[in-house]
PDB file as gemmi writes it, atoms N, CA and C in Angstrom:
CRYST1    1.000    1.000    1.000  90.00  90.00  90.00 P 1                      
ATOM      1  N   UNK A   1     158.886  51.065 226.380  1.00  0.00           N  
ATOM      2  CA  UNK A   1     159.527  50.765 225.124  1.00  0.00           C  
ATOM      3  C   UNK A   1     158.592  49.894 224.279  1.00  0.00           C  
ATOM      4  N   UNK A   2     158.476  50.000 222.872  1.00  0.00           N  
ATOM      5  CA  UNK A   2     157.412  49.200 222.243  1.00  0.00           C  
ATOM      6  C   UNK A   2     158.953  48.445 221.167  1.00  0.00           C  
ATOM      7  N   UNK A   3     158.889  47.157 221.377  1.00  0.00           N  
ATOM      8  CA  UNK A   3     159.531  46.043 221.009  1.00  0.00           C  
ATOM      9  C   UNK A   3     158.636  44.987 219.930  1.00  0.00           C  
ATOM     10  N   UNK A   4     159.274  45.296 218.399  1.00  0.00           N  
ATOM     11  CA  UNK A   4     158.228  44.549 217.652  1.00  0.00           C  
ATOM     12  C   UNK A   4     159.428  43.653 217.008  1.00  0.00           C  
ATOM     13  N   UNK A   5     158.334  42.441 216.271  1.00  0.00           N  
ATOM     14  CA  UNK A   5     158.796  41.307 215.871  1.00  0.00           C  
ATOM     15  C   UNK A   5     157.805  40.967 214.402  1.00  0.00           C  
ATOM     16  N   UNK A   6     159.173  40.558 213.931  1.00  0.00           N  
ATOM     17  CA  UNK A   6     157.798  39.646 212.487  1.00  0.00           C  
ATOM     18  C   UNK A   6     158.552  38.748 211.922  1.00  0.00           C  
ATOM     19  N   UNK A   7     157.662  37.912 211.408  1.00  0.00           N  
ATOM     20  CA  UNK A   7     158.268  36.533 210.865  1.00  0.00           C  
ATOM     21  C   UNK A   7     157.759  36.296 208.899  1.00  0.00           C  
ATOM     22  N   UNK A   8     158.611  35.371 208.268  1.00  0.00           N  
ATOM     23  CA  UNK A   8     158.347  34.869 207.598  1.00  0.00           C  
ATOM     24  C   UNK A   8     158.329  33.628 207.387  1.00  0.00           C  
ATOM     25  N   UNK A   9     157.377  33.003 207.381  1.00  0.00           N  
ATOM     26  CA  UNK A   9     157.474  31.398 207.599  1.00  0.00           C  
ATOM     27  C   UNK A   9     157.253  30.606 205.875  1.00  0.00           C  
ATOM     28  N   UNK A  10     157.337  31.718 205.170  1.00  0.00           N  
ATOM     29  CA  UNK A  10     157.155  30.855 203.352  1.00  0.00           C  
ATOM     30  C   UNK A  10     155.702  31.475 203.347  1.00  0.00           C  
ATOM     31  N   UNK A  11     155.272  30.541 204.031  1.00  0.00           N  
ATOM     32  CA  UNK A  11     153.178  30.748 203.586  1.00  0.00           C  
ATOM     33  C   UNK A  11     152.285  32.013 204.291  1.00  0.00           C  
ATOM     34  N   UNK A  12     153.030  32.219 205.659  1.00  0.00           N  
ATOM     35  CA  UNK A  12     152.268  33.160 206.597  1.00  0.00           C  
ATOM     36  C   UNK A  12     153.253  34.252 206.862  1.00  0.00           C  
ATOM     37  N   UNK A  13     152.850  35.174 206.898  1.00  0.00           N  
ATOM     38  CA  UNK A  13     153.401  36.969 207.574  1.00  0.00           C  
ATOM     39  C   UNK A  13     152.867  37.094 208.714  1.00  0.00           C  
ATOM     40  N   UNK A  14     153.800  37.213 209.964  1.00  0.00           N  
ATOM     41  CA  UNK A  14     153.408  37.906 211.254  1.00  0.00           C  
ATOM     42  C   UNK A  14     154.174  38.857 211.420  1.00  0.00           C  
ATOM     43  N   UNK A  15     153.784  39.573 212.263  1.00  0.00           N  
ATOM     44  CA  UNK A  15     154.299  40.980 213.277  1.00  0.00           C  
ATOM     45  C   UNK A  15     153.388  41.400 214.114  1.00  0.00           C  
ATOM     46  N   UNK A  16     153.963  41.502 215.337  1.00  0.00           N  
ATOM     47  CA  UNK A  16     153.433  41.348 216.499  1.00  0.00           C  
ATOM     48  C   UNK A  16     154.264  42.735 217.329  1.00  0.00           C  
ATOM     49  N   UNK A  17     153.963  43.589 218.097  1.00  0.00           N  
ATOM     50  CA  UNK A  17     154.202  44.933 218.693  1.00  0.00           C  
ATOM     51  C   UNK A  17     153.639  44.447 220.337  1.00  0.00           C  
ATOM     52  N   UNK A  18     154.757  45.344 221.242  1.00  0.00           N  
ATOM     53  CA  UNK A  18     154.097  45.174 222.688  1.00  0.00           C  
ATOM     54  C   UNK A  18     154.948  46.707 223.556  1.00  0.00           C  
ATOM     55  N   UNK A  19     154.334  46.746 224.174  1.00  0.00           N  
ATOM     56  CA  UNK A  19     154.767  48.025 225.081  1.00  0.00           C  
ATOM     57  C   UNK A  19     154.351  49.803 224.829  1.00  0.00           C  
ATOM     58  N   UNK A  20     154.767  50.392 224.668  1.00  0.00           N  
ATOM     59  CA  UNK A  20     154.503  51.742 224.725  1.00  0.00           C  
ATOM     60  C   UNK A  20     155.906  52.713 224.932  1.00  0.00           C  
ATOM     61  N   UNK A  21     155.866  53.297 223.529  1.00  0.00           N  
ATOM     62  CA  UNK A  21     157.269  54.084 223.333  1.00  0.00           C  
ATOM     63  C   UNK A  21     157.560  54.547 224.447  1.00  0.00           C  
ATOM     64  N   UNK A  22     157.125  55.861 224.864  1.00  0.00           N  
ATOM     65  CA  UNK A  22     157.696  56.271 226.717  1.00  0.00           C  
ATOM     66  C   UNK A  22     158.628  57.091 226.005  1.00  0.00           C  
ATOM     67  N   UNK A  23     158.023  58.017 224.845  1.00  0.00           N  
ATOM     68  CA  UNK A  23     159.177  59.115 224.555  1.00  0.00           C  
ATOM     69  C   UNK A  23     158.839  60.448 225.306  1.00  0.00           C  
ATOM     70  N   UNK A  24     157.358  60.365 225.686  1.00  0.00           N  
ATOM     71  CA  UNK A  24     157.067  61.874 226.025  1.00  0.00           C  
ATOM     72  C   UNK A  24     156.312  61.747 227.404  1.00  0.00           C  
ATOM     73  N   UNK A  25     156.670  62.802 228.485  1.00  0.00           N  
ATOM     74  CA  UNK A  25     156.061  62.758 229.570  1.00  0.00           C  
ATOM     75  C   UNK A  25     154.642  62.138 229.557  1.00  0.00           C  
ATOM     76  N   UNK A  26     154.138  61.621 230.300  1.00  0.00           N  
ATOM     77  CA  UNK A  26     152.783  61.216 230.590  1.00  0.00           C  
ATOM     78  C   UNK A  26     151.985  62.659 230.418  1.00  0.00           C  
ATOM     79  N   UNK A  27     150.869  62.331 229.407  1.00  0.00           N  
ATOM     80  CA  UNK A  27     149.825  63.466 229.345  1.00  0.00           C  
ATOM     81  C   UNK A  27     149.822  64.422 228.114  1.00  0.00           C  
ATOM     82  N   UNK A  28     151.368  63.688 227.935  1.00  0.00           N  
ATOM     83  CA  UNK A  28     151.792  65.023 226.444  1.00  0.00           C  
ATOM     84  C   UNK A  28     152.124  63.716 225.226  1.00  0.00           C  
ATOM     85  N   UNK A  29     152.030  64.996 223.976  1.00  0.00           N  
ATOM     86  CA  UNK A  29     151.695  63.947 222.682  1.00  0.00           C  
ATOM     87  C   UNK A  29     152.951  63.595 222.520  1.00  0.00           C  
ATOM     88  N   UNK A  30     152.983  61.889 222.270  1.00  0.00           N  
ATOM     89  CA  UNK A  30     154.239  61.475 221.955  1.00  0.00           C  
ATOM     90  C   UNK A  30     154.680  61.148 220.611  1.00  0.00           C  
ATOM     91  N   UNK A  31     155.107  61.727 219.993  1.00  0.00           N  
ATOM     92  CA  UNK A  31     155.400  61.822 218.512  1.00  0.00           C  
ATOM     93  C   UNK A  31     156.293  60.641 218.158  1.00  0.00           C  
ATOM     94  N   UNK A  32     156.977  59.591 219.246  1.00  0.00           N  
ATOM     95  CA  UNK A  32     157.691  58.227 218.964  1.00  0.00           C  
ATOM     96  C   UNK A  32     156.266  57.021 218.760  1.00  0.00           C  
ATOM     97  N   UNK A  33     155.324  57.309 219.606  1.00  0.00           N  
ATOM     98  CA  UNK A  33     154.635  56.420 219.636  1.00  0.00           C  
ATOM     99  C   UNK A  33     153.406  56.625 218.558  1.00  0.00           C  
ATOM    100  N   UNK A  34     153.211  58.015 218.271  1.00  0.00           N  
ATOM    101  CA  UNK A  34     152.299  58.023 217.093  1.00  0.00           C  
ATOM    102  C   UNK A  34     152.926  58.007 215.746  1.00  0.00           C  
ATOM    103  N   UNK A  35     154.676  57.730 215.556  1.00  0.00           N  
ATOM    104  CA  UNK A  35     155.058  57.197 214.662  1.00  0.00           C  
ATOM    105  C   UNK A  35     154.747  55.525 214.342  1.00  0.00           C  
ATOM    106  N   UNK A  36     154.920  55.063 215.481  1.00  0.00           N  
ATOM    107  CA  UNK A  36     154.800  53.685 215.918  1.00  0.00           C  
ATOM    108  C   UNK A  36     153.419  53.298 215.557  1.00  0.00           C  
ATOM    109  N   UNK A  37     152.074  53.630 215.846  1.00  0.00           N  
ATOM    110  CA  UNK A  37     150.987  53.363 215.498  1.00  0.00           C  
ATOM    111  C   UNK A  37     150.497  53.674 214.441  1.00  0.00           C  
ATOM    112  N   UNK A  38     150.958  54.833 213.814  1.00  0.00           N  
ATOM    113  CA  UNK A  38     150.537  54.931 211.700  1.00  0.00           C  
ATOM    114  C   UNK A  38     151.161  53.926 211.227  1.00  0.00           C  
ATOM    115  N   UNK A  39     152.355  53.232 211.284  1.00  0.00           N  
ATOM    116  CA  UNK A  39     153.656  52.690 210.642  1.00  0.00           C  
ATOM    117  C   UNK A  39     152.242  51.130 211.278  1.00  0.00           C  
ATOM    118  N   UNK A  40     152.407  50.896 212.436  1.00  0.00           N  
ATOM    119  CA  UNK A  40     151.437  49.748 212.079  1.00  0.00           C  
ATOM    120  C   UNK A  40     149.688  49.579 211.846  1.00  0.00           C  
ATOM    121  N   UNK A  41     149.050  50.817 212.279  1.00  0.00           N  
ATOM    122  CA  UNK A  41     148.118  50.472 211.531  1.00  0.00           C  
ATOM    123  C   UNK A  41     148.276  50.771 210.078  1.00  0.00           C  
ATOM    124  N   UNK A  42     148.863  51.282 209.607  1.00  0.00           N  
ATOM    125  CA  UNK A  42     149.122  51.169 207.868  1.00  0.00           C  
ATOM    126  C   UNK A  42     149.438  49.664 207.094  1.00  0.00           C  
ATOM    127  N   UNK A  43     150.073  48.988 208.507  1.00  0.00           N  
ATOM    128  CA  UNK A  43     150.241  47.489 208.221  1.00  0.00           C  
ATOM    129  C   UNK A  43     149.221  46.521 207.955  1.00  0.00           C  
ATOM    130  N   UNK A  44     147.792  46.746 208.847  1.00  0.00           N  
ATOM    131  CA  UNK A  44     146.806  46.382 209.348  1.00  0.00           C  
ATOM    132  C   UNK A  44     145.619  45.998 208.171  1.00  0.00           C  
ATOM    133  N   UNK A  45     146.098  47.865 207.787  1.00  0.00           N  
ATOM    134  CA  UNK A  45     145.163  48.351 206.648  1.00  0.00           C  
ATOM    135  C   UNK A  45     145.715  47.623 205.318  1.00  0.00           C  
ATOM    136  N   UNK A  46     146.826  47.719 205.236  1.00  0.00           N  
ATOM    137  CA  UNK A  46     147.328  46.607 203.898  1.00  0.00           C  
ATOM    138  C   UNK A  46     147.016  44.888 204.240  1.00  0.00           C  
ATOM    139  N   UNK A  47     146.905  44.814 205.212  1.00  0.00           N  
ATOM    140  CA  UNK A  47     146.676  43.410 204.966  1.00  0.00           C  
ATOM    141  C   UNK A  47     145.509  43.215 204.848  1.00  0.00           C  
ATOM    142  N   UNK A  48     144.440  43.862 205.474  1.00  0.00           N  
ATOM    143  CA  UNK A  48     143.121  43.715 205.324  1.00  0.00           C  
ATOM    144  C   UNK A  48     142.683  44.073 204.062  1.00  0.00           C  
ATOM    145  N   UNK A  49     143.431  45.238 203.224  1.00  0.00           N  
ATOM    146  CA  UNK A  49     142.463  45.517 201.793  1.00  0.00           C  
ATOM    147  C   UNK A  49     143.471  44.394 200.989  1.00  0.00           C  
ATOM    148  N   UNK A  50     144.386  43.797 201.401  1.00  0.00           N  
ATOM    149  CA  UNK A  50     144.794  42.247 200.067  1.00  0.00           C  
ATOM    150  C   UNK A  50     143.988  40.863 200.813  1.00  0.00           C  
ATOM    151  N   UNK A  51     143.593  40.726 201.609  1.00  0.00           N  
ATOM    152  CA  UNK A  51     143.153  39.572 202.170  1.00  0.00           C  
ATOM    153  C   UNK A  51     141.782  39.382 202.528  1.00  0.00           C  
ATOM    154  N   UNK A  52     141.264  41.108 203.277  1.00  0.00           N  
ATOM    155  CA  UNK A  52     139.734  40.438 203.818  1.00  0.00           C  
ATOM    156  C   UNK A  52     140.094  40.405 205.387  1.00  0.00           C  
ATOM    157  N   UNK A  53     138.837  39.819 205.749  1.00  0.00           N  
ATOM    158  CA  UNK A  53     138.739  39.199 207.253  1.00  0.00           C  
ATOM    159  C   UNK A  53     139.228  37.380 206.989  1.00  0.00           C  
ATOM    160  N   UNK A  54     139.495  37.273 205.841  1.00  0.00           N  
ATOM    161  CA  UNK A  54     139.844  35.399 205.512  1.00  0.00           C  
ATOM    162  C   UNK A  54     141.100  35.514 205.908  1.00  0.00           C  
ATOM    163  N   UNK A  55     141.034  34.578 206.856  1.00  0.00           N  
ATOM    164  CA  UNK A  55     142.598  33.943 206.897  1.00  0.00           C  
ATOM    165  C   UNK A  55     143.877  34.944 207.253  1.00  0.00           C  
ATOM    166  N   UNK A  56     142.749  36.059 207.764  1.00  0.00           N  
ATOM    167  CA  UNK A  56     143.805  37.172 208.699  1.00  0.00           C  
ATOM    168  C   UNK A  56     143.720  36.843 210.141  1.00  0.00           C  
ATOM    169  N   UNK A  57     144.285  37.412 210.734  1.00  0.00           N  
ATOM    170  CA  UNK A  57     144.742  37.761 212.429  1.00  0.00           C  
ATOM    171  C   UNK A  57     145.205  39.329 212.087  1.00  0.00           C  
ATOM    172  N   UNK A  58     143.845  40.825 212.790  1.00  0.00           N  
ATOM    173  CA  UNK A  58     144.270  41.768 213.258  1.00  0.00           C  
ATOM    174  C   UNK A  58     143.746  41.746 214.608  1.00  0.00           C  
ATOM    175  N   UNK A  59     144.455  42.052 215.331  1.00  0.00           N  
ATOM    176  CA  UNK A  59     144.249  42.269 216.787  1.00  0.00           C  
ATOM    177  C   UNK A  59     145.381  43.416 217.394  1.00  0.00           C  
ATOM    178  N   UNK A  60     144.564  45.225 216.932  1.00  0.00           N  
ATOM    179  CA  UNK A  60     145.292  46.105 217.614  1.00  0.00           C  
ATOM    180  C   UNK A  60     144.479  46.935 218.954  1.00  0.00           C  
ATOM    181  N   UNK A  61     145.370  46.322 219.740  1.00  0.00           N  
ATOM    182  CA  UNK A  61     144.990  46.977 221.209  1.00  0.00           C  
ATOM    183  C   UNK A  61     145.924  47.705 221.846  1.00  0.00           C  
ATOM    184  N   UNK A  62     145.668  48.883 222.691  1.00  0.00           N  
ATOM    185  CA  UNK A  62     146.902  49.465 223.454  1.00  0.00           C  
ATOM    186  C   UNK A  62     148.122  48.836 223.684  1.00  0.00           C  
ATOM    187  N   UNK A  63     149.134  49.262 223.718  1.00  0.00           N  
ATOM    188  CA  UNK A  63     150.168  48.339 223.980  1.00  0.00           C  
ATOM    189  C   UNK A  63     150.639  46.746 223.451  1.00  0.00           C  
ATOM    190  N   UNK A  64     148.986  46.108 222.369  1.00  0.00           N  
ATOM    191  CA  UNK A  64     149.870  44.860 222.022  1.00  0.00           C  
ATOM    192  C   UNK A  64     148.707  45.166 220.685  1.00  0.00           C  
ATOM    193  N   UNK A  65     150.112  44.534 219.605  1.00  0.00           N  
ATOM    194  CA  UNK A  65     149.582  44.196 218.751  1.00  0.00           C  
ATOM    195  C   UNK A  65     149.938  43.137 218.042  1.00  0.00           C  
ATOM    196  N   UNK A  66     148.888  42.196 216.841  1.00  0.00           N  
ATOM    197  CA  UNK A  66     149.713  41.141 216.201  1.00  0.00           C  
ATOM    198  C   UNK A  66     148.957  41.027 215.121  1.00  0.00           C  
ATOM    199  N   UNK A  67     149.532  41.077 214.071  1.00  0.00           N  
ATOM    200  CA  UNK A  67     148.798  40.467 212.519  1.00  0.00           C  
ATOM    201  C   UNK A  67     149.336  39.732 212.076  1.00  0.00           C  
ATOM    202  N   UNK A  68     149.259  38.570 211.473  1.00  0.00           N  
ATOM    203  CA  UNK A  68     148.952  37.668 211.040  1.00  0.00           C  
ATOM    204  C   UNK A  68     147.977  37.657 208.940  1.00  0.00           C  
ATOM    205  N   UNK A  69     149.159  37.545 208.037  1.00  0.00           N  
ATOM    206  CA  UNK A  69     147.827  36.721 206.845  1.00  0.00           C  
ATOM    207  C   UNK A  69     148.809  36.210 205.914  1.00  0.00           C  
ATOM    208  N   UNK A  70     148.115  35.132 204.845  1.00  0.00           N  
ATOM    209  CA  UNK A  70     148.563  34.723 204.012  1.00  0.00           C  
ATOM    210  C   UNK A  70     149.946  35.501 203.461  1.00  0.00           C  
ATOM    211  N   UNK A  71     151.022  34.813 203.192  1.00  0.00           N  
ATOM    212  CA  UNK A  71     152.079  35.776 202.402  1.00  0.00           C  
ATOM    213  C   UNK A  71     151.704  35.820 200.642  1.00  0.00           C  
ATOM    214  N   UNK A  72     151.769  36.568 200.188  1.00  0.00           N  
ATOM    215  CA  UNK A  72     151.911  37.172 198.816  1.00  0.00           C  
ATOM    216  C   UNK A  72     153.348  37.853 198.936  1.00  0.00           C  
ATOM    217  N   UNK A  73     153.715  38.054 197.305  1.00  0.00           N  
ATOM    218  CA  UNK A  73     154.573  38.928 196.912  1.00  0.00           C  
ATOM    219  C   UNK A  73     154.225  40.213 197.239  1.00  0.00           C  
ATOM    220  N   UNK A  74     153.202  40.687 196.786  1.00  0.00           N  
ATOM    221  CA  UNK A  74     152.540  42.511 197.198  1.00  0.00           C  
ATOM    222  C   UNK A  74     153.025  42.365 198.820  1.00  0.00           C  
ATOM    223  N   UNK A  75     152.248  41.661 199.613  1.00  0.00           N  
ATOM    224  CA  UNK A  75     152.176  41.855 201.013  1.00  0.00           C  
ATOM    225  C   UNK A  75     153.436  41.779 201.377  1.00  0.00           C  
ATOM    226  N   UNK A  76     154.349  40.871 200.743  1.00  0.00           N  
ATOM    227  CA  UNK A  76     155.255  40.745 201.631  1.00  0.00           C  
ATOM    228  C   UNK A  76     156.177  42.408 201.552  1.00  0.00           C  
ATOM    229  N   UNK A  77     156.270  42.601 200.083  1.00  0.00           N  
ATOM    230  CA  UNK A  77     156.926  43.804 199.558  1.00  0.00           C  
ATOM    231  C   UNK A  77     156.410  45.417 200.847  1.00  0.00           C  
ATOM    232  N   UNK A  78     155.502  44.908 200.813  1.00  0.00           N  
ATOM    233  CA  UNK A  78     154.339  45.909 201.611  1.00  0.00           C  
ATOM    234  C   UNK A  78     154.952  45.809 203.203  1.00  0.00           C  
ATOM    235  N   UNK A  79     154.868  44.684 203.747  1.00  0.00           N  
ATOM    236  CA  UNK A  79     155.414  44.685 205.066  1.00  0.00           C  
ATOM    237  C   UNK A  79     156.885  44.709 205.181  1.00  0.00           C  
ATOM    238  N   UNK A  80     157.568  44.988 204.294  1.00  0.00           N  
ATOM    239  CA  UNK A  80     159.102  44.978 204.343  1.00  0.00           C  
ATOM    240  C   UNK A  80     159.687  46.710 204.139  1.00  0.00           C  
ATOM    241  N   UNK A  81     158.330  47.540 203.602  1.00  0.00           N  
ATOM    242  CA  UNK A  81     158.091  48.728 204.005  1.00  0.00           C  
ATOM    243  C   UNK A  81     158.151  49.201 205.006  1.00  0.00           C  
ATOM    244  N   UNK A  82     156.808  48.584 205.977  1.00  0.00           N  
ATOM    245  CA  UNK A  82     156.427  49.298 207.118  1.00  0.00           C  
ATOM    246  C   UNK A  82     157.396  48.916 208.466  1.00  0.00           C  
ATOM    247  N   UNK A  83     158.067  47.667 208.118  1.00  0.00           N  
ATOM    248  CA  UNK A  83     159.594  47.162 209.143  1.00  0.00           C  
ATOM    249  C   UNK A  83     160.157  48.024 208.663  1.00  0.00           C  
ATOM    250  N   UNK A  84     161.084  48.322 207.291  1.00  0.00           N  
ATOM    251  CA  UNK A  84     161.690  49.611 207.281  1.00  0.00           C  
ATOM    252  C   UNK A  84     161.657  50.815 208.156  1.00  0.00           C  
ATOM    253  N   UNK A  85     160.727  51.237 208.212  1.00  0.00           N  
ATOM    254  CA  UNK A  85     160.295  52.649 208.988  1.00  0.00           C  
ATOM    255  C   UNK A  85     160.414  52.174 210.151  1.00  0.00           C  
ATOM    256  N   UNK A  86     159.907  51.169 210.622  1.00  0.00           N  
ATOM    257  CA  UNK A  86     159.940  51.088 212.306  1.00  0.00           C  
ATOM    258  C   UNK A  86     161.692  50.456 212.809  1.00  0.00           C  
ATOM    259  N   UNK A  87     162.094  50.036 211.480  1.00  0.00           N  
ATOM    260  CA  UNK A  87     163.610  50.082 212.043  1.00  0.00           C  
ATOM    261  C   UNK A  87     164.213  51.548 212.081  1.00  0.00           C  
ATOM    262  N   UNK A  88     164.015  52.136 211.657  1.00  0.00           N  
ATOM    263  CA  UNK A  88     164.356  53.645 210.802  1.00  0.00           C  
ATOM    264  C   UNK A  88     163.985  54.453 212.649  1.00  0.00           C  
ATOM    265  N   UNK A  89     163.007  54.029 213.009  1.00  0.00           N  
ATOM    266  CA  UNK A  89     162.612  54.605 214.466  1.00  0.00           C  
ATOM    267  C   UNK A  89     163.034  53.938 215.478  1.00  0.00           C  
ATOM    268  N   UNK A  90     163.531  52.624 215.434  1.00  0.00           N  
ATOM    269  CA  UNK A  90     164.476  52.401 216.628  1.00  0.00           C  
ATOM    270  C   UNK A  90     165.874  52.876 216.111  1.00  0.00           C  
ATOM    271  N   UNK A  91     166.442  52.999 215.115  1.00  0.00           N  
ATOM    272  CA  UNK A  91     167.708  53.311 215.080  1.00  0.00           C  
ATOM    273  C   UNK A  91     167.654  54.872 215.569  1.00  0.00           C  
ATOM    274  N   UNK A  92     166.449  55.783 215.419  1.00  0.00           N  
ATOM    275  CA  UNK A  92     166.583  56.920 215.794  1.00  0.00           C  
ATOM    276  C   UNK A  92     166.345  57.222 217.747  1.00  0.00           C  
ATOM    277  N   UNK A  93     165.317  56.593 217.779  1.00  0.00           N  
ATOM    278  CA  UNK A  93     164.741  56.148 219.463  1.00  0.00           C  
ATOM    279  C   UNK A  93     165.193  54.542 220.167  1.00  0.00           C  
ATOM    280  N   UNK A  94     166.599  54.047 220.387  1.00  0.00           N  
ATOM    281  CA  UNK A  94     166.262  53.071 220.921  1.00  0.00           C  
ATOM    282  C   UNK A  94     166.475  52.993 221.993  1.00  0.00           C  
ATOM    283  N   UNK A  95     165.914  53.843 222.812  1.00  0.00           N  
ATOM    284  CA  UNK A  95     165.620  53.817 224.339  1.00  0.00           C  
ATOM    285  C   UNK A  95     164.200  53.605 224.213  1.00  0.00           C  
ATOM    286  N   UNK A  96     163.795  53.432 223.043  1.00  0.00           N  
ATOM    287  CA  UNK A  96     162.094  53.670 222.877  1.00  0.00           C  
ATOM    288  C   UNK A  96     161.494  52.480 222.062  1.00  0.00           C  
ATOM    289  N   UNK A  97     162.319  52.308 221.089  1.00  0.00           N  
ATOM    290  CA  UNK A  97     162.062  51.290 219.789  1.00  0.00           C  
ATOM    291  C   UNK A  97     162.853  50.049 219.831  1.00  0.00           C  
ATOM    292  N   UNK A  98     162.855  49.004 219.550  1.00  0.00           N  
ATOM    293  CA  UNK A  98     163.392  47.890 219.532  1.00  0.00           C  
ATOM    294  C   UNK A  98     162.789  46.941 218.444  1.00  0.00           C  
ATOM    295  N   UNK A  99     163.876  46.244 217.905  1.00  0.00           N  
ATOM    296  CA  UNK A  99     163.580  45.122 216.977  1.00  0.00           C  
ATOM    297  C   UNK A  99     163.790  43.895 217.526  1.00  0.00           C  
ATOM    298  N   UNK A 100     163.066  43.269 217.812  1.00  0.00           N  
ATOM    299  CA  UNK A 100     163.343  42.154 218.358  1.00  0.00           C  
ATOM    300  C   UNK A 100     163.521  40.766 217.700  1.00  0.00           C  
ATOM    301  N   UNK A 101     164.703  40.187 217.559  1.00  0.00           N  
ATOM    302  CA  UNK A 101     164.709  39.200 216.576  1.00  0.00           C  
ATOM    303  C   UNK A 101     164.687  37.643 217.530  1.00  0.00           C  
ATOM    304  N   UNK A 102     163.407  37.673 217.586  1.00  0.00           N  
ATOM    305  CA  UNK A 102     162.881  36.531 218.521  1.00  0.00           C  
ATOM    306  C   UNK A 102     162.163  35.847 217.800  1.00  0.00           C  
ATOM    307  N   UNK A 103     161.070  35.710 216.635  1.00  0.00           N  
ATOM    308  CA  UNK A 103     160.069  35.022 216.071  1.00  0.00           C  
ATOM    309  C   UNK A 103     160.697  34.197 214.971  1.00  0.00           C  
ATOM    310  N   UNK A 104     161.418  34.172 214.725  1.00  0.00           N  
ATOM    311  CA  UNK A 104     161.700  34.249 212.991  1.00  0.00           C  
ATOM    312  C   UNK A 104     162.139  32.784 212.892  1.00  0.00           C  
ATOM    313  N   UNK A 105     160.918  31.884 212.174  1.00  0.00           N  
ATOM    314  CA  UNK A 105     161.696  31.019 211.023  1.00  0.00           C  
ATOM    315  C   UNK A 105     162.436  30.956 209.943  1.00  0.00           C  
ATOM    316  N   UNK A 106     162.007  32.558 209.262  1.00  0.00           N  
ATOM    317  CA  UNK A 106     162.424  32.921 208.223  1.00  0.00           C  
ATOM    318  C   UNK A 106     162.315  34.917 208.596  1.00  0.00           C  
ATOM    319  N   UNK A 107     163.335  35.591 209.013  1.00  0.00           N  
ATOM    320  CA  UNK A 107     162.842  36.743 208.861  1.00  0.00           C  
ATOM    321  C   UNK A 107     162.749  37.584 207.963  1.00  0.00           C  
ATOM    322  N   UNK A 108     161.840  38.446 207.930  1.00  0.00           N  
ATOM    323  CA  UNK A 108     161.520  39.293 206.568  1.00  0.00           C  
ATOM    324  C   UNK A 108     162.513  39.737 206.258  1.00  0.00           C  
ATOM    325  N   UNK A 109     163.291  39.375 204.936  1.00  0.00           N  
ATOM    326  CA  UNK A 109     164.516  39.910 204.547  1.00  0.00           C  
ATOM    327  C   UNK A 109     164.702  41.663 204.407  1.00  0.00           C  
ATOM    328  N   UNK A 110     165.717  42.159 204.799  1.00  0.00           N  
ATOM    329  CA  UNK A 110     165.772  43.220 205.193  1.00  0.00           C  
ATOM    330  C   UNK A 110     167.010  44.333 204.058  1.00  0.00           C  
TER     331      UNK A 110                                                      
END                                                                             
């Protein structure tokens, strides 16, 4: 199951991903989890073309991911997108998808 989280703390945007959908047999293409990985590297890619390598955190690896950057209005608008969709895929997969409301000082309003 891939279980993601993101926060709004006023100044900083996180979201952080861990696990592995587990929609499709081992060996075959899993169309939950390559929803799961466009939806966040599209996240990745927006934060990096508003920010740079300054004052970001990308770190996507198999099974874990976490970004981290400055909040803006664009970005935030931007990451309240790409949570959309990945709620949109646990409400469709949640034997697979999960929202986890564990981080949040402030969570990205929804």
């Amino acid at each position: 199951m891939t279980v993601f989280q993101c926060a709004d703390n006023g100044a900083e945007l996180s979201f952080s991903a861990t696990g592995h959908a587990g929609f499709a047999r081992p060996g075959e293409p899993d169309i939950v989890c390559a929803s799961v990985s466009t939806l966040v590297s599209l996240l990745a890619e927006l934060v990096l073309r508003a920010h740079g390598e300054a004052n970001t955190t990308v770190i996507l690896e198999p099974g874990e991911v976490f970004i981290s950057a400055p909040a803006t209005a664009t970005l935030r608008q931007q990451f309240q997108v790409v949570v959309t969709g990945l709620e949109m895929l646990a409400e469709q997969y949640p034997n697979h998808v999960r929202f986890a409301h564990l981080r949040a000082e402030k969570e990205i309003d929804r």
